[in-house]
N, C-alpha and C positions, 0 to 999 in steps of 0.2 A: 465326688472325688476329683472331677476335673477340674471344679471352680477350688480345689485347695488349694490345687496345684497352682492356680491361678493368684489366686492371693496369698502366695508366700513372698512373691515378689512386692506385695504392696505393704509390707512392714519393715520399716527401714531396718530396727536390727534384724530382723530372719534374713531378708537380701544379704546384709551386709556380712551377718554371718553362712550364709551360702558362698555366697563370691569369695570367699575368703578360705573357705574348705576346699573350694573348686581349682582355688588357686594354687594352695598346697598340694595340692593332688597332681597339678600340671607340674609342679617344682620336681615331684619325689616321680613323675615318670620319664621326663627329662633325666635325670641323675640314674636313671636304670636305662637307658640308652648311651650316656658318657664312654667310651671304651677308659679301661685305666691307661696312667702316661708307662709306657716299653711297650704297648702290646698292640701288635698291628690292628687295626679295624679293622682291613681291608679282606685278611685274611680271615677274622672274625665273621663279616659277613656274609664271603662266600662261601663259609662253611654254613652259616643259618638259614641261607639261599636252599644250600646241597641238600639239607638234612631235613628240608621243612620242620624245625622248630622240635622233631619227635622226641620224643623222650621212651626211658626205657625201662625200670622197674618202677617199684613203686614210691622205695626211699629217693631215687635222685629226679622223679617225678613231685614229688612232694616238696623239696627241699625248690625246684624250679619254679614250682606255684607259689610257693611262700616270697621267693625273693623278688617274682614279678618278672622273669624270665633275666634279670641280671646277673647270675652266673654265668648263664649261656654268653650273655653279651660283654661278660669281662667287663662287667661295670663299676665304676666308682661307688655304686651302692651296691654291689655282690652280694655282702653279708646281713641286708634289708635289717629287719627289728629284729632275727630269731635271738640275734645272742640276748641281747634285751630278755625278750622274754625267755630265757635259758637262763639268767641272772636272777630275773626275780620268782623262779619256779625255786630255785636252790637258797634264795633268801626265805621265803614266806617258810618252808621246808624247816631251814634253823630257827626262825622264830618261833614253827611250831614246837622244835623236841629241844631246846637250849634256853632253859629259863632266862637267863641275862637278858637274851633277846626278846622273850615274850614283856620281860617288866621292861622293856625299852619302848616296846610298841606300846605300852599301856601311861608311856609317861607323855607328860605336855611336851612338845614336840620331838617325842620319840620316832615319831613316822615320818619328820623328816631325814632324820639322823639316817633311819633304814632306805629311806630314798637315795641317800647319798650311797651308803655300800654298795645299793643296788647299778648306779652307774660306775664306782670304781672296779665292781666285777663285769660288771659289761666290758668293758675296756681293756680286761684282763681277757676274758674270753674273745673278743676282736682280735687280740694280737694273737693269740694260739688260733684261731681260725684264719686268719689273714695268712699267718704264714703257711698253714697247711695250702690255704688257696693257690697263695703265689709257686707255692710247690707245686702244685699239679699245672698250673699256668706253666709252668718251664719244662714240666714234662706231661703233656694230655694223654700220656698213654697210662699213668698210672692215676688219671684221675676220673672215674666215674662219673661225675656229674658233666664232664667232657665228652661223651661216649660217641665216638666217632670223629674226632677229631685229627688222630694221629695218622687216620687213614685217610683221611681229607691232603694230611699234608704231605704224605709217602703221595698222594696222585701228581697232587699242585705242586708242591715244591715248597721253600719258604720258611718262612718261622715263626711261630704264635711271640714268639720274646724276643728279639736281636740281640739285646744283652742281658743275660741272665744271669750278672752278677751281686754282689752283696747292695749295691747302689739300686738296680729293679724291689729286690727285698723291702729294705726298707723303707721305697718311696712302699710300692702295692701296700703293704702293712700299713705305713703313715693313711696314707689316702682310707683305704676301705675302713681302717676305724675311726675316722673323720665324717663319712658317711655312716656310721653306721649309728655315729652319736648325733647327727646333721638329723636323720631321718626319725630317730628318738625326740629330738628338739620339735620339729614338726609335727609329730605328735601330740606333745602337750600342747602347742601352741593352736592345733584343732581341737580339741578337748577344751581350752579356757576360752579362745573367741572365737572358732566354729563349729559345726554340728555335728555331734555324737562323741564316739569314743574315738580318739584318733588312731591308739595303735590297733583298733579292730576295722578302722576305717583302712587304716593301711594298709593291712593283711586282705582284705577287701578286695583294696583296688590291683594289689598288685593279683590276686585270685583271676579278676574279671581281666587283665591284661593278658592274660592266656588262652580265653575264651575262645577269640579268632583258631587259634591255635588246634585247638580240639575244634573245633566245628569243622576247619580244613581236614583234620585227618580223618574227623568219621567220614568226609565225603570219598575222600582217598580209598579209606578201606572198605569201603559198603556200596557206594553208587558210581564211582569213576574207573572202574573195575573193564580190564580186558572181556569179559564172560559177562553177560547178563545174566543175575542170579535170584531167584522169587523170594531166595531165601536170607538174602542179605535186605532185599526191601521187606520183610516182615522186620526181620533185628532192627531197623531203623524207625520205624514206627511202634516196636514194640519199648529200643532207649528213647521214643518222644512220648510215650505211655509211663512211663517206668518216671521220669523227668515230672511228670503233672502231678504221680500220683504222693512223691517223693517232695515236692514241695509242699503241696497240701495236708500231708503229714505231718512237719516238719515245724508248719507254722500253727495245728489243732496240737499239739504234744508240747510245742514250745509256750504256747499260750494258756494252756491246760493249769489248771488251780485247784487244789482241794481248799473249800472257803470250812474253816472253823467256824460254828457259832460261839460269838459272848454275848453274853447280855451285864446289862451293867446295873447296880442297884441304885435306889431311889435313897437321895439322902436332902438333908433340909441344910441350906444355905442360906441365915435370914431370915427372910421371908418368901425366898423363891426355893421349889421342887427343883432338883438338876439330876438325870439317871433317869434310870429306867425304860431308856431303849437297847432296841436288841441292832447287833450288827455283826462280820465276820471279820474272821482271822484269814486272807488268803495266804498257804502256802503252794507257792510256786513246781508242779512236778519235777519240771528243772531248771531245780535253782539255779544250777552255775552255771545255765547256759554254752557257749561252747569253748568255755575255759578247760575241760577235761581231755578233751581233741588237741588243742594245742598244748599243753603242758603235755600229753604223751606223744606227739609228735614231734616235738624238743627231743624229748630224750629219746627218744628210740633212733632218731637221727645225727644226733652232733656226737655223744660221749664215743657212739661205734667207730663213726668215722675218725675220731680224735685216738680211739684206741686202736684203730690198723696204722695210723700214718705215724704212729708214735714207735709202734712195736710189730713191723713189718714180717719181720721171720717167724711171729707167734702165731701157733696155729689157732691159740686160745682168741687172738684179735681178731683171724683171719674168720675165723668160726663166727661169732659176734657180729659182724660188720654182713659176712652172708646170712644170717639167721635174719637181720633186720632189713635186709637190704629185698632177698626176694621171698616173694609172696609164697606162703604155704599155710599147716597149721600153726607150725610153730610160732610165726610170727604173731598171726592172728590171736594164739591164746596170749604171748606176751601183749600184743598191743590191747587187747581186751580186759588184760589184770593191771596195767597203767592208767585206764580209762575208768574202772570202778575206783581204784586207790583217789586217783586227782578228783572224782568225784565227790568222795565220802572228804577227802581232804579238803576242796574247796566249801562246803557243808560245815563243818567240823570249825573251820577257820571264819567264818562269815555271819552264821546261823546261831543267836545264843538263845538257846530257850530261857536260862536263868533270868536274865533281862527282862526278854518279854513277859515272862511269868510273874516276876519283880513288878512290873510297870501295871499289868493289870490290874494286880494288887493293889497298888497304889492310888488309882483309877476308880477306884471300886467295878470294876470289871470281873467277870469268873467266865468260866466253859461251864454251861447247865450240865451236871453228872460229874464233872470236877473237882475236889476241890482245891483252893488258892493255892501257893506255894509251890512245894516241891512237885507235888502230885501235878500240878499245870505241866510245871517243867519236863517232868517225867511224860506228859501225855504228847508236849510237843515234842520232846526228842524223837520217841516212837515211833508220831507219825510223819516227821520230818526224816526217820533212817527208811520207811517203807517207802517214801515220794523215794527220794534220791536213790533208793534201787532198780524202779520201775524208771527212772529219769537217764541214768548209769546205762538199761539193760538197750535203751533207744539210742543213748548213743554209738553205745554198739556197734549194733546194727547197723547206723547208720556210717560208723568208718569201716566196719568189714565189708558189709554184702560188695562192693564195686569191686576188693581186691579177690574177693570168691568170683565175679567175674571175668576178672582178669585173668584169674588160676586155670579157671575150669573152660571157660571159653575163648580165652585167647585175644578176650578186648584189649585194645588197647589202654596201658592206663590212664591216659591224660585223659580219654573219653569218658571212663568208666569215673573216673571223680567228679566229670564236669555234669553228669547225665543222672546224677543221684548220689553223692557223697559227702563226704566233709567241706567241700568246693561248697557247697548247694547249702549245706547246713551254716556254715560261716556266714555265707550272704544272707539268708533267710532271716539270720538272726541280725544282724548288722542292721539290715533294710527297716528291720520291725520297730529297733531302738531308735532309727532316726526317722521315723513316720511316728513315732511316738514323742520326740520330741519337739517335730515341727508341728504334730496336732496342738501340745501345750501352748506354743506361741498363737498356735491361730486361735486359740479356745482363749488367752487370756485376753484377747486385742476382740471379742466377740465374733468372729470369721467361724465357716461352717468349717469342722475337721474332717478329716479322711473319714469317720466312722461316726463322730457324733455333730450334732448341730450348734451353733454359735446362739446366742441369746439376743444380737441385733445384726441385722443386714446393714452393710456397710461399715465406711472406718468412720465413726464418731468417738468423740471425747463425751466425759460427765457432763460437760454443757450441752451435747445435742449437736456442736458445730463438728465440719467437717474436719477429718484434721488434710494436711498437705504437704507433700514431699521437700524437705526443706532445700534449700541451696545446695548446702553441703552434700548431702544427699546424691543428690546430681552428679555434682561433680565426682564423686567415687564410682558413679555408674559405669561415667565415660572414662576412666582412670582405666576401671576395670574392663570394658569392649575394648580400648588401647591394647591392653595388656593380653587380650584375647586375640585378637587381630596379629598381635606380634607371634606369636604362638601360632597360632593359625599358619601364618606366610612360613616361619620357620618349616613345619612339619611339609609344606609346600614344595620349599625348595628343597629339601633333603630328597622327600624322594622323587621329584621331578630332573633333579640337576644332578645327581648322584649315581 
């Protein structure tokens, strides 16, 4: 595994597409430190100094890790990708139950057409969440995802806004939906030239940019403690138990396959036999991966908060926004029946047994005990509705159990996500997709992968000669250490000089 690591750098495109991931990634955590233009930093930061970073329920903890800690920081990217993907949760949504839209998606370049809605609704959802932002920006005491703020400024003095009039509005709204389409852009542009999926990269990174965060506080709350307690050193070693045992689930559940047998029949071609091997059908336990988590994390967090800041004196908002906001059962059963729905939906929308039932057909392929056609179809729906219940019932589990600890034990919840959660599950899976896609580079260049072995030691070409790092090459090395080094001295000076 170490010599992978090793020669991912020695294929020019995987380099070039690393450096280039690496690079976006520096872009979009820069742009989460930007304070927006009206809003002092300075008070910004003594407040994040005061507060160590903590955070407070579960919804304005979650919505913190999703944006990479740029609400807190009043940043030009505040509103990170969630509206994005709040836009395309409500598109794919119409496609499913509005025919027009399903025959749109099924025409020749229909699925761009729905790309385009999907960024005109982004932009529509930017500006009703930017405004609500800049609203709680002008006043922190009626904004949650603030918490602690207002008393920060009753001690010190000051003002989060100096002017807070229709001019602060429209620039904070201009700018954050600038970023939030900036950081959408960046996305695809790591998804087409570098590695993995970009907007799961980004949700990612801005995850792991909180990491510090949480590890400061478990120390805070368990081992920096006035009182020496035997009992708080068990809990610490029992969330670095809990943490091991919760990955390695995570990644045996996510990797997990039920393999179909086909066997394919023998037919004559000419004069050549073609058929008559047997092979599998893998499906996936879970399929959609951790698409179910965030498409109910969307909604369980943006429509609430959009319906108290809309409709202030309703108690019906006001009911909503705490039902979602703190941890109980309530919550947990709704966050639970949004997690099986986006499951079966994500399934449902993705998964066509017809096709593949079609295509075996076609194949001369069958299931032994099967037979062709509809009865295929009918046997992979079946066993594709039992996988995605048992796939549904994991991830569950895996976004409840932390908020059951945070209920009944009083963890804190930025720990309780980071120490076995959806934090954990996002990464797991992220990490898997893109060790899965730099195995493929190194498997097709014949390099040993992370898991399997390469077919020649070393970099040769079909002649046997060596191949060599071209000019060009080079030169983008040093483009890129430049470009690192700049970056580097930045983060240097900031907080040495600051």
């Amino acid at each position: 595994m170490l010599s992978a690591f090793a020669n991912m750098f020695k294929i020019p495109e995987l380099r070039s597409r690393i450096l280039f991931t690496l690079a976006m990634i520096a872009i979009i955590r820069i742009g989460a430190a930007i304070t927006l233009p009206g809003v002092d930093p300075s008070v910004v930061q003594g407040w994040l100094k005061e507060s160590g970073r903590s955070s407070g329920d579960a919804l304005t903890t979650l919505l913190s890790v999703f944006s990479g800690g740029g609400i807190k920081n009043c940043a030009i990217l505040a509103l990170g990708i969630m509206p994005y993907i709040s836009a395309s949760i409500m598109i794919q949504l119409l496609t499913a139950v509005v025919p027009r839209m399903s025959k749109l998606a099924r025409e020749t370049g229909g699925r761009q057409k729905i790309n385009q809605y999907t960024r005109y609704l982004t932009i529509v959802l930017c500006v009703l969440q930017g405004y609500m932002l800049a609203q709680g920006l002008v006043n922190p005491k009626n904004n949650p995802l603030l918490n602690g703020l207002d008393k920060y400024l009753v001690e010190h003095g000051g003002k989060l806004v100096a002017d807070p009039g229709w001019s602060f509005y429209m620039i904070a709204i201009l700018v954050m939906t600038a970023g939030t389409m900036f950081t959408m852009w960046l996305g695809e542009q790591i998804t087409e030239r570098g590695i993995g999926n970009g907007t799961s990269l980004i949700i990612s990174v801005n995850i792991l940019s909180d990491l510090p965060g949480a590890l400061v506080t478990t120390w805070k709350t368990y081992v920096s403690t006035a009182v020496a307690n035997p009992t708080n050193a068990l809990i610490v070693v029992l969330f670095l138990v809990f943490f091991l045992v919760a990955i390695m689930a995570i990644i045996a559940l996510t990797q997990a396959t039920r393999k179909i047998p086909v066997q394919y029949a023998k037919r004559m071609v000419g004069r050549k036999m073609f058929g008559g091997q047997s092979t599998h059908l893998p499906l996936r336990l879970n399929y959609s991966g951790v698409m179910p988590i965030i498409f109910a994390s969307a909604i369980i967090s943006f429509p609430p908060m959009i319906a108290q800041r809309l409709f202030p004196t309703a108690d019906w908002a006001n009911w909503i926004y705490r039902v979602m906001a703190d941890q109980g059962p309530t919550h947990w059963i709704i966050y639970s029946v949004l997690i099986f729905f986006f499951a079966y939906f994500w399934v449902a929308t993705m998964f066509q047994p017809t096709q593949m039932s079609e295509d075996l057909k076609g194949n001369g392929g069958y299931i032994p005990g099967v037979r062709p056609g509809k009865p295929t179809a009918d046997f992979l729906d079946f066993t594709m509705t039992r996988l995605t219940f048992a796939g549904a019932l994991f991830l569950t589990l895996v976004a409840i159990i932390p908020q059951v600890l945070t209920y009944s034990l009083n963890v804190p919840s930025m720990v309780a996500q980071f120490f076995g959660g959806t934090s954990i599950l996002i990464l797991v899976g992220v990490l898997l997709d893109l060790m899965r896609q730099v195995e493929t580079h190194l498997l097709q260049r014949h390099y040993d992968g992370f898991l399997r072995k390469g077919k020649i030691k070393g970099r040769y070409d079909s002649t046997g000669q060596q191949l060599n790092a071209s000019g060009s090459g080079v030169k983008m090395v040093g483009l890129w250490i430049l470009f690192a080094i700049l970056v580097l001295s930045s983060a240097v000076f900031y907080f040495f000089f600051n």
